[in-house]
C-alpha positions as CSV (number, residue, x, y, z in Angstrom):
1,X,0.0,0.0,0.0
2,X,1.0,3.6,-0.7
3,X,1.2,5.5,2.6
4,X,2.1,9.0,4.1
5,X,2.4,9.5,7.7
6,X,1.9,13.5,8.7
7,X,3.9,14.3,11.7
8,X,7.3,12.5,12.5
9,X,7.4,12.8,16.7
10,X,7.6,9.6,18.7
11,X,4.1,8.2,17.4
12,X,4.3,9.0,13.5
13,X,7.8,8.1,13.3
14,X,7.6,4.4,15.0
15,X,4.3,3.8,13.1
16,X,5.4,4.9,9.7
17,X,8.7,2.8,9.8
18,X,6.5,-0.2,11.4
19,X,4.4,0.0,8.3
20,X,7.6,0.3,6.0
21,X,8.5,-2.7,7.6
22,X,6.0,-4.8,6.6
23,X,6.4,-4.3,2.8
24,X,4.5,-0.8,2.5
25,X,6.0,2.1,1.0
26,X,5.4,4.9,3.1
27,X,6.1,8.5,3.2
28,X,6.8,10.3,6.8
29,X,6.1,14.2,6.3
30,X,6.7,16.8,8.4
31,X,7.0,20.5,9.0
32,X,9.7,20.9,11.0
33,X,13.0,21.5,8.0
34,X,15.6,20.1,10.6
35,X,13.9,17.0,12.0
36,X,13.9,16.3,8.0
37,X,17.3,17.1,7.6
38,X,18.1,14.7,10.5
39,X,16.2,11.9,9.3
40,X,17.5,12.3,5.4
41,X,20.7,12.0,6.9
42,X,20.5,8.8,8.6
43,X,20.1,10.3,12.2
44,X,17.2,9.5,14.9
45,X,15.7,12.7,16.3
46,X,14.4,10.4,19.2
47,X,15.6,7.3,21.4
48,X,13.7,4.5,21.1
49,X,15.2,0.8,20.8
50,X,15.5,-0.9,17.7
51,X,13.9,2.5,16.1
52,X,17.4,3.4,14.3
53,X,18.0,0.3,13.0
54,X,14.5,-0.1,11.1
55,X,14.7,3.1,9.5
56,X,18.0,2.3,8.0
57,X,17.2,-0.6,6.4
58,X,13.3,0.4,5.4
59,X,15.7,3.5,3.9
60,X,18.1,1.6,2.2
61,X,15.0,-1.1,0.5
62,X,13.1,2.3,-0.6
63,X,10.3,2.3,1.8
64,X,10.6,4.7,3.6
65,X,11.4,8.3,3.0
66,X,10.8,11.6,4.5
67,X,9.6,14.9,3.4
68,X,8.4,18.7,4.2
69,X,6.2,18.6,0.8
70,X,2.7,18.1,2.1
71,X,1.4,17.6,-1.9
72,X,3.7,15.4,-2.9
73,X,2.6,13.3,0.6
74,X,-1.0,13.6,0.0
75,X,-0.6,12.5,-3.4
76,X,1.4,9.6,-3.6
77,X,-1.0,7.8,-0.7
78,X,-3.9,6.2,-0.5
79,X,-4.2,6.2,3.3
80,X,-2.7,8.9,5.2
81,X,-2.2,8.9,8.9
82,X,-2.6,12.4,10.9
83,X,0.2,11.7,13.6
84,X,0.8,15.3,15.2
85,X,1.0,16.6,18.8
86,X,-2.2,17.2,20.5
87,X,-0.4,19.7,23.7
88,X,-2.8,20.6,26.7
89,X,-4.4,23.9,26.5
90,X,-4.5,25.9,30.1
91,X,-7.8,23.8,31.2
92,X,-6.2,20.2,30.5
93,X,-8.3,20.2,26.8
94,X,-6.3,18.9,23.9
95,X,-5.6,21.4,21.5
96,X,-6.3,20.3,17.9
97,X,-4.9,23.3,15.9
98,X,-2.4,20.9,14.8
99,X,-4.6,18.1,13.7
100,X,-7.5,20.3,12.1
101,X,-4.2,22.1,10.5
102,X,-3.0,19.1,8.8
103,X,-6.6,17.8,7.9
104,X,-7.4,20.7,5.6
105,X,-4.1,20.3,4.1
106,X,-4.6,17.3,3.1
107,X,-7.9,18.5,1.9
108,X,-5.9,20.9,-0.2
109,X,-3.8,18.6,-2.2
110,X,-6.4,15.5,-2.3
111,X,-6.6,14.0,-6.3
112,X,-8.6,10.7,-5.2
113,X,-9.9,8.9,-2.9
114,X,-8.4,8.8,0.8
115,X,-8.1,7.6,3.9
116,X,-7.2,9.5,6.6
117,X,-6.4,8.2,10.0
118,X,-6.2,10.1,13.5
119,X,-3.1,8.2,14.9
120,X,-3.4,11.6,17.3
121,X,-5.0,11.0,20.6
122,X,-7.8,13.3,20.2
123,X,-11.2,13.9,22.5
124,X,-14.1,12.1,21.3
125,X,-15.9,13.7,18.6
126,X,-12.7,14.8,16.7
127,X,-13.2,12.9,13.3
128,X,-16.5,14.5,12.7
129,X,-13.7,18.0,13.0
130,X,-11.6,16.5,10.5
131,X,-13.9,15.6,8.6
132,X,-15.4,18.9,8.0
133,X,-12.0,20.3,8.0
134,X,-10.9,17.7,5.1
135,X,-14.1,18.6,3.2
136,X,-13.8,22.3,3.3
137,X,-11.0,21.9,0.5
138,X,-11.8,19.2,-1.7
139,X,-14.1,17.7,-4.0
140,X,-13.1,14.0,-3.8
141,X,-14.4,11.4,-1.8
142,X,-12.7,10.3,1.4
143,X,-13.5,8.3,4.9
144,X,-12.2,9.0,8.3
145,X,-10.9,6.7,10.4
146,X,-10.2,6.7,13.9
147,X,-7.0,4.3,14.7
148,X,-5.5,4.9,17.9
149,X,-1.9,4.2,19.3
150,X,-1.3,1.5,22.0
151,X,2.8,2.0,22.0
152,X,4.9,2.3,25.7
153,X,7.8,3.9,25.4
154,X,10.7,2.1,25.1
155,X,8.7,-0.9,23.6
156,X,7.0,0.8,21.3
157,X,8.4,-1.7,17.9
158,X,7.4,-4.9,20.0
159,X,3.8,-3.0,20.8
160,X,3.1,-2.2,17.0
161,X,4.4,-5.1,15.3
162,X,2.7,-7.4,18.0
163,X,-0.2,-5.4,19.1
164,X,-2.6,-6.8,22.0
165,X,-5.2,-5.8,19.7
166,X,-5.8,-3.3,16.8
167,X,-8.9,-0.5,17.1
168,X,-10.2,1.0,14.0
169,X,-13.4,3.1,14.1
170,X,-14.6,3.2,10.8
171,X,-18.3,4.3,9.6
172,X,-17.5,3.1,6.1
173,X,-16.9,-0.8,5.0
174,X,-14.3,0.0,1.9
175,X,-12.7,2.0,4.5
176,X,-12.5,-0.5,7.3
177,X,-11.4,-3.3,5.0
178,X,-8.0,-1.3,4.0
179,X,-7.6,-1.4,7.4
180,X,-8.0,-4.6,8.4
181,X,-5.7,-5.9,5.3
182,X,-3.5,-3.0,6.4
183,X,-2.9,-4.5,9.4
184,X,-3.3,-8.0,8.7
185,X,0.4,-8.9,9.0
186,X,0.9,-8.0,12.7
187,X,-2.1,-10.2,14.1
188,X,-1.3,-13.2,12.5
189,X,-0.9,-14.8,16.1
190,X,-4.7,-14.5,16.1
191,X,-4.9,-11.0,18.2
192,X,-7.7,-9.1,17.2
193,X,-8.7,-6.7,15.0
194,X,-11.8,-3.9,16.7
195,X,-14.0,-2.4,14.4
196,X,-16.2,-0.5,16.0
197,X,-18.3,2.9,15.5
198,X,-15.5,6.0,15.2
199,X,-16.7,7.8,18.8
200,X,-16.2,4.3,20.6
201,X,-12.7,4.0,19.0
202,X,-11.4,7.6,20.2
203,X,-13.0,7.1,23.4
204,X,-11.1,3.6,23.6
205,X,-7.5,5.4,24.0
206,X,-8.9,7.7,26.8
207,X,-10.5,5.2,28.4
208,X,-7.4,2.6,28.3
209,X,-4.9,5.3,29.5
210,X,-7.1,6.5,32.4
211,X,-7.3,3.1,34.2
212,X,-3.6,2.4,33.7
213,X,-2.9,5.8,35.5
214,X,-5.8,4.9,38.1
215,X,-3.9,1.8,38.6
216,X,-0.6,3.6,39.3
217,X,-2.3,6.4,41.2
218,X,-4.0,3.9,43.6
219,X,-1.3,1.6,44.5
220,X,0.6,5.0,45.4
221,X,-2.3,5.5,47.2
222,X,-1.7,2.3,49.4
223,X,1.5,2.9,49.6
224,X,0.8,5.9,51.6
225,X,-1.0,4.1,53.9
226,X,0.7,1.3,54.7
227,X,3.7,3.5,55.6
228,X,1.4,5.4,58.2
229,X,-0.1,2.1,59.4
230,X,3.5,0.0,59.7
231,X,2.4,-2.7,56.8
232,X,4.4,-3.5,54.0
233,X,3.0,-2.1,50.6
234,X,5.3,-4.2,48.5
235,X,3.5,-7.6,50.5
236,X,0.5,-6.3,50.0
237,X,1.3,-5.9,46.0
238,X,1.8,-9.5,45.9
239,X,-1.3,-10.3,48.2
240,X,-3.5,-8.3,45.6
241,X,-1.6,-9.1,42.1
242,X,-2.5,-13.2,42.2
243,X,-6.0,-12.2,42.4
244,X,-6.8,-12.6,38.6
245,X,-9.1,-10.1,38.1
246,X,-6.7,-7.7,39.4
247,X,-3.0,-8.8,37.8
248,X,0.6,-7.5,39.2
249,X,0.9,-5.1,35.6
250,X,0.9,-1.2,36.6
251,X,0.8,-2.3,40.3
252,X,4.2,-1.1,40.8
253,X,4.5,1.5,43.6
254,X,6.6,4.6,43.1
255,X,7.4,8.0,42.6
256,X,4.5,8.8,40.5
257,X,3.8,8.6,36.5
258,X,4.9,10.8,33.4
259,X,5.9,11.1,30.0
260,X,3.6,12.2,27.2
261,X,0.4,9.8,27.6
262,X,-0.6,9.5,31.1
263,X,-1.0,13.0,32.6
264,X,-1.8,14.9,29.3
265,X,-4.8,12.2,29.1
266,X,-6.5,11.9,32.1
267,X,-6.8,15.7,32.1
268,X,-8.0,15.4,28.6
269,X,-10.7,13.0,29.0
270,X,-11.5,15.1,32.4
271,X,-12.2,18.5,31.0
272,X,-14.1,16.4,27.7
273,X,-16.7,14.9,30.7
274,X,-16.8,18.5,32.4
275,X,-17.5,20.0,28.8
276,X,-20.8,17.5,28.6
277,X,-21.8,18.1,32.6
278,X,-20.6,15.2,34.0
279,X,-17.8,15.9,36.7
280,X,-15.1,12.6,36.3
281,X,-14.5,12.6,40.2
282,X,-12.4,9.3,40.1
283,X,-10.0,11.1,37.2
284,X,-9.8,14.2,38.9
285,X,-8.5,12.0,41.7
286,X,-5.8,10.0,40.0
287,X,-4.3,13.2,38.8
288,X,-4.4,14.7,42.5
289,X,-2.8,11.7,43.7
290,X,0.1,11.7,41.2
291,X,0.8,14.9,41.7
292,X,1.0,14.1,45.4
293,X,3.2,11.2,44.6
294,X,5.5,13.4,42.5
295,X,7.0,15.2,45.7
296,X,7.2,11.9,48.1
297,X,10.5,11.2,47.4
298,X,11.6,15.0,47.9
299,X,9.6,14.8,51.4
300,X,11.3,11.8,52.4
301,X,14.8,13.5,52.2
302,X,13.8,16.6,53.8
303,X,12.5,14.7,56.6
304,X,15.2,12.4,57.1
305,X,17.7,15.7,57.3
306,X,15.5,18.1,58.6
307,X,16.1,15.7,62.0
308,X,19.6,15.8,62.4
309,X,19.2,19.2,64.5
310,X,17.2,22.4,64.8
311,X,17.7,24.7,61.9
312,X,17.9,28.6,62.4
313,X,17.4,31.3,59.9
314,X,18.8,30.6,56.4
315,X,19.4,27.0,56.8
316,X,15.5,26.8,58.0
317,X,14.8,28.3,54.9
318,X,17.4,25.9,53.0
319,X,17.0,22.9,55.0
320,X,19.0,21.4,52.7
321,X,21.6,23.6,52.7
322,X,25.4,22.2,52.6
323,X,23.9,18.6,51.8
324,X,24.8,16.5,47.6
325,X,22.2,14.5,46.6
326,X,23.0,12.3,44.1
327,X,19.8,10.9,41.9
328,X,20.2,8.2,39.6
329,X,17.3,7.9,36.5
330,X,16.0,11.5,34.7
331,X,13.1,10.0,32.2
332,X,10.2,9.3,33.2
333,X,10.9,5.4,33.1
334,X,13.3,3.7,31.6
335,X,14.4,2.7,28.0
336,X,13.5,6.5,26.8
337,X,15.0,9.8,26.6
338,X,11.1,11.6,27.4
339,X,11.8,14.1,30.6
340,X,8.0,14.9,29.3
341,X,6.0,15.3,33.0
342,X,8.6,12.9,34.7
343,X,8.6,13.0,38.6
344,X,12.5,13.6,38.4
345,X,12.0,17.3,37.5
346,X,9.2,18.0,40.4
347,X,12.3,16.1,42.7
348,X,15.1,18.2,41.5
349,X,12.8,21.4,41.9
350,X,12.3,20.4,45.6
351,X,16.0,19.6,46.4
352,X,17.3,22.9,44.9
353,X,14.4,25.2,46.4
354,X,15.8,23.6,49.5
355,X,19.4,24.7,49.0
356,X,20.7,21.2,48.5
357,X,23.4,20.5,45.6
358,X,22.0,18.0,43.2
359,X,24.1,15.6,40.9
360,X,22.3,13.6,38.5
361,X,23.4,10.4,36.1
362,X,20.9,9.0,33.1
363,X,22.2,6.5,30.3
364,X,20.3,8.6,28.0
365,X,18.2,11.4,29.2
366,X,20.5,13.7,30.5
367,X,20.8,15.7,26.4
368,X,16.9,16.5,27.1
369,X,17.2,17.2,30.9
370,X,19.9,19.5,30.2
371,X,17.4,21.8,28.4
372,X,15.2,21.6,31.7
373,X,17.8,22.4,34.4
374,X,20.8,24.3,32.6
375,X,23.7,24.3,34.8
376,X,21.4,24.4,38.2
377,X,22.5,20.4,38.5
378,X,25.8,18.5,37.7
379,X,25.5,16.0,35.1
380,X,28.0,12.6,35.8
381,X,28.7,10.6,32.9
382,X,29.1,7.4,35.4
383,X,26.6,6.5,37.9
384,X,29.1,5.9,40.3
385,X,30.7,9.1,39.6
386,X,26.9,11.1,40.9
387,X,27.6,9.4,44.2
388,X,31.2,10.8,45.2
389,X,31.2,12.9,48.6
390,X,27.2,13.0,48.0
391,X,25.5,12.6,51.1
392,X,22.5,10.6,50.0
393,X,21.3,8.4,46.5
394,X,18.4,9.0,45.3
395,X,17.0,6.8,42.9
396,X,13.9,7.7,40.5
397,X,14.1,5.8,37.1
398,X,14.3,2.1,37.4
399,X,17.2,1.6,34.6
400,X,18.0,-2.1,34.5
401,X,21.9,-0.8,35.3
402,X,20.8,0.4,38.7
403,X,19.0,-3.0,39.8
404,X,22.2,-4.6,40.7
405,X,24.9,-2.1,41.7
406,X,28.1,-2.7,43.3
407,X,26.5,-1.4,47.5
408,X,30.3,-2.0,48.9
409,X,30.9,0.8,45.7
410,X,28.2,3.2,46.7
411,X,28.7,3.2,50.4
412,X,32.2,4.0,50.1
413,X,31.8,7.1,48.1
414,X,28.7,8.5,49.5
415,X,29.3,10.6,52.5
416,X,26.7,9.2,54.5
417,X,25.1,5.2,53.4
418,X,22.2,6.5,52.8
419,X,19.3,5.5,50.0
420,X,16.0,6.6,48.8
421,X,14.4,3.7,46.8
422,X,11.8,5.9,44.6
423,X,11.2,2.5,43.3
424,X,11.8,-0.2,45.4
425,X,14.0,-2.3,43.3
426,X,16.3,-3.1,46.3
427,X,16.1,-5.4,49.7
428,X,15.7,-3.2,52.3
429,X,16.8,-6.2,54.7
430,X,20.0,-7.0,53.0
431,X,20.9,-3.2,52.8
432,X,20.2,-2.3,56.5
433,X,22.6,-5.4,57.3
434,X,25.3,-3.8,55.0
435,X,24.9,-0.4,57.2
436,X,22.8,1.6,55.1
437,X,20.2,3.8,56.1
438,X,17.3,2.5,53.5
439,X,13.8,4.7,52.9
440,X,11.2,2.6,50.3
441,X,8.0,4.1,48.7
442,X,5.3,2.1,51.4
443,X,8.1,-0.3,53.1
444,X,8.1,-0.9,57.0
């Protein structure tokens, strides 16, 4: 099939080269002259695994290409995917300048038939927008699809080329039938293909998003209160994960949720039910929570050396005041470069409003988290190196090089053995034997 992708960030560009992959030939358009540039010249504007190496060879076979000519993308295709941001506005609402933009361009340059798909995360009601947007500049026949994304970071090949399921929301048959041969090669296994009516499709991603954040948001939630009741949230995890009809996925407690999905959607699908009268209580309340959980780990230092003496004038003001804190993980989780709403930054904000030096190590985050923090923190190359003459580790992204360290290693550089586990990934047991003073998210 002849395809063109509009919009080349993290969701366009991994579903475009996907599709390449599978024997299409696809066209990935964008506005943005250098992220073009970058791509034409063999380099990744984004880190994702496996990412680089499928666009080089879909390149080299002719499948793939990219392009700032929006004609010469409308054109060649026969389905066309809108694939461009959707940012908050001020009251949580997704902004769709940039998907209404791109559907009347494509509108514009239309010399056949087309389909055009919202890869975009958009509110409920959006296609019946792009439709009319499409149809304001062009005579031709087209259907609307709505096909949303189900890609995790840092997975995101795995998640497309061997989808727990494909949705398509399709009002026409000829239209729903290029989809499903579109996308027959990735459910071969026998997962399913959804067609369903267009509204039910868009509110699908919303939906899906929301109750892994509500998830997240209420084992945090637990965690808070077995800490102030003396249980053990990380028994209790196990206790509630073998039931089956609750599952151990997303019941990982920590120090709160990020990136470009979770937050930006619950507030989304929030202000949509507040727009139609209906006040989403329980999605209010997963964003309050996270939030809440975002500055837990900050607390948790303060705390622990706000008690090593009374504090009088500027050093009650910068509690922190004289102390390194060394914090290992940036992104939001692991496996990407996103800083995108990751708890890390609320962290690092707390630490330096409360005059404590802050050294940070990321195996690849710290390019983007340069761009958030300037020189206000010192960026280690080595993990190891974050911890020298720091007197406390703080870990927030649960990088698979941090789940076994060498302890002997950190305890001799820190100044003081001490830990903050923003993700419990270590025995608090074995490290209290070693000498280490050990603080979990919800552990006795």
């Amino acid at each position: 099939m002849k395809i063109s992708v509009i919009g080349t960030g993290y969701v366009g560009l991994v579903t475009g080269t996907c599709l390449a992959e599978s024997g299409n030939h696809v066209i990935c358009m964008d506005i943005d002259e250098r992220k073009i540039e970058l791509l034409n010249n063999g380099a990744v504007p984004i880190y994702e695994p496996g990412l680089e190496e499928l666009i080089k060879r879909n390149v080299a076979h002719e499948r793939l290409s990219f392009t700032t000519d929006m004609a010469k993308s409308v054109k060649h295709s026969d389905i066309i995917f809108i694939a461009v941001g959707t940012p908050p506005g001020e009251d949580g609402s997704a902004d769709l300048k940039y998907v209404l933009g791109a559907a009347k361009e494509i509108g514009k340059h239309m010399n056949g038939y087309k389909v055009v798909i919202n890869k975009s995360t958009v509110p409920v009601g959006t296609a019946d927008k792009v439709r009319a947007a499409v149809a304001s500049k062009t005579r031709f026949k087209f259907d609307v699809v709505s096909n949303p994304e189900f890609l995790k970071e840092g997975a995101a090949i795995d998640d497309f080329m061997k989808p727990d399921r494909v949705v398509i929301g399709a009002d026409s048959p000829k239209a729903a039938a290029l989809m499903e041969d579109l996308y027959a090669p990735f459910v071969r296994t026998g997962k399913p293909i959804l067609i369903m009516d267009i509204r039910s499709a868009e509110m699908t991603k919303y939906a899906s998003n929301a109750m892994l954040a509500t998830k997240i948001s209420f084992i945090n939630e637990m965690a808070l209160i077995c800490a102030g009741l003396g249980a053990d949230i990380d028994s209790v995890r196990k206790g509630m994960g073998y039931d089956r009809r609750i599952g151990f996925e997303f019941l990982f407690p920590g120090a709160g949720y990020g990136g470009s999905c979770f937050p930006k959607d619950v507030k989304a699908l929030a202000q949509t039910a507040k727009e139609h009268g209906i006040d989403a209580k329980v999605l209010k309340s997963v964003e309050a929570v996270n939030e809440r959980q975002k500055s837990l780990l900050s607390n948790m230092v303060l705390k622990h050396f706000a008690g090593k003496g009374p504090k009088k004038g500027a050093q009650a003001k910068k509690p922190l005041a004289g102390k390194t804190i060394a914090i290992w993980g940036l992104s939001f989780k692991p496996r990407t470069d996103d800083m995108r709403e990751a708890p890390s930054v609320v962290i690092i904000n707390n630490l330096l409003r409360a005059g404590a030096v802050v050294k940070a190590h990321d195996p690849v985050a710290m390019d983007e988290a340069r761009k958030i923090f300037k020189n206000r923190i010192k960026f280690t190359e080595d993990n190891y190196e974050a911890l020298r003459g720091a007197d406390a580790l703080a870990v927030v992204t649960e990088w698979s090089e941090f789940r076994v360290p060498d302890f002997q290693k950190i305890k001799r550089l820190l100044s003081t053995p001490v830990i903050f586990d923003g993700r419990n990934i270590y025995n608090q047991e074995e490290l209290r034997k070693m000498g280490f003073t050990y603080y979990g998210i919800g552990r006795r």
